[in-house]
C-alpha positions in Angstrom: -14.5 -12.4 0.1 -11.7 -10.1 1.1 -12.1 -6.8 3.1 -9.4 -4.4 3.6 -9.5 -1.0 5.9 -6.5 1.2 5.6 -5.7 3.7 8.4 -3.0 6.2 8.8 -2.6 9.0 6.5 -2.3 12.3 7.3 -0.4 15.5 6.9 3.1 15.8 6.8 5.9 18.0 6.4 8.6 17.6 3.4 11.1 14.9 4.8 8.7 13.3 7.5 7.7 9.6 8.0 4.5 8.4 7.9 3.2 4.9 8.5 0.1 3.3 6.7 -1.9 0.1 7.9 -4.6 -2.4 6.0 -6.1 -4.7 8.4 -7.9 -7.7 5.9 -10.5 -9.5 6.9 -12.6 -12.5 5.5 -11.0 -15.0 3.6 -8.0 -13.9 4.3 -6.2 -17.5 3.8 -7.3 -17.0 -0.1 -4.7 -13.9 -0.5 -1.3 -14.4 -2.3 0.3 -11.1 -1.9 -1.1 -7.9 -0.9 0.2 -4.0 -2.4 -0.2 -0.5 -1.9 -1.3 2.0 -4.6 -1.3 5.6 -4.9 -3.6 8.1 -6.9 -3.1 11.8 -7.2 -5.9 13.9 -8.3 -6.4 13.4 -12.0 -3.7 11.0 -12.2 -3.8 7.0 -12.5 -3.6 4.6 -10.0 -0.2 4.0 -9.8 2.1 1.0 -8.3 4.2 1.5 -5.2 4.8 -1.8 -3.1 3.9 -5.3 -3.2 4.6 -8.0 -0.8 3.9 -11.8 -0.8 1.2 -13.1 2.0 3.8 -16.4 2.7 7.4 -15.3 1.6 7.2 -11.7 2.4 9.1 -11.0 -1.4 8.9 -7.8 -1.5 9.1 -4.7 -4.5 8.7 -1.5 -5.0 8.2 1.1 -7.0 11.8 3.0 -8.3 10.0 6.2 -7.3 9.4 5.0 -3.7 12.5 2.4 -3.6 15.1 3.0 -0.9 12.5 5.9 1.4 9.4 3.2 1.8 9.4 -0.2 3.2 6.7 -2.8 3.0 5.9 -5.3 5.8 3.1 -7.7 7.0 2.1 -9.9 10.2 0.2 -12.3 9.4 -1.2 -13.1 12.5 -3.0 -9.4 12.7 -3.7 -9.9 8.8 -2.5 -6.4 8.6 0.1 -5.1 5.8 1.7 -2.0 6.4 3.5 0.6 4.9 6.4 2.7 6.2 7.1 6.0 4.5 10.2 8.1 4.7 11.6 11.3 3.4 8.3 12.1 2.4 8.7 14.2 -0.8 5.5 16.8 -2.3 5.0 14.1 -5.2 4.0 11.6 -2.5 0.9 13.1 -1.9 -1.9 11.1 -3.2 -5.0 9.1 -1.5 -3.3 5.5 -0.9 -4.9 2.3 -1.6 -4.0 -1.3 -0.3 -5.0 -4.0 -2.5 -5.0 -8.0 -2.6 -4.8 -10.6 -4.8 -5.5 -14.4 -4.9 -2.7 -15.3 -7.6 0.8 -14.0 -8.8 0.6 -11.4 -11.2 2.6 -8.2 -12.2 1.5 -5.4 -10.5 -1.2 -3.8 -12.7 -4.4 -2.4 -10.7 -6.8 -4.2 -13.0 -5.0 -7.6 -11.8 -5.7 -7.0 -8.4 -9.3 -8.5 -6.7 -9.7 -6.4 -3.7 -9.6 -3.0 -2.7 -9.6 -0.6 0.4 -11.3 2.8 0.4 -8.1 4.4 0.3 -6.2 7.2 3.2 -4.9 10.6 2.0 -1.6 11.6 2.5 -0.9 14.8 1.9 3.2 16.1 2.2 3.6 19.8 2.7 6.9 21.7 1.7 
């Protein structure tokens, strides 16, 4: 059993960083790679960065590609996200996620789940 608590979001202005954290817990030893998702109101739970738990591959999203970097430390078993040049579309409750195997990076593929931190970006 995995446990992931994200922390971070907030409100921000149009063009402002932000910076998002998921500490794991558990069997954290089990987890292969580790993502964020984003969901907007009425929307679907959609794909923004993935990075392996032992290689630190990383991908992203072309929406977020280029303003948002993924990063770990595996010895705090904390993932993190780095957001730049926010844009109004970013706004969206975030989610980090794990997994226990490679996969593509659909939400039904993934094992484990946070309870999510709103970002909201103002213009």
């Amino acid at each position: 059993q995995v446990q992931l608590v994200e922390s971070g979001g907030g409100l921000v202005q149009a063009g402002g960083s932000l910076r998002l954290s998921c500490a794991a817990s558990g069997r954290t030893f089990s987890i292969y790679s580790m993502a964020w998702f984003r969901q907007a109101p009425g929307k679907e739970r959609e794909f923004v960065a993935a990075i392996s738990w032992s290689g630190g591959v990383t991908y992203y999203a072309d929406s977020v590609k280029g303003r948002f970097t993924i990063s770990r430390d595996n010895a705090k078993n904390t993932v993190f996200l780095q957001m730049n040049s926010l844009k109004s579309e970013d706004t969206a409750v975030y989610y980090c996620a794990a997994n226990l195997r490679p996969s593509i990076f659909k939400a039904s593929e993934f094992d484990y789940w946070g309870q999510g931190t709103q970002v909201t970006v103002s213009s």
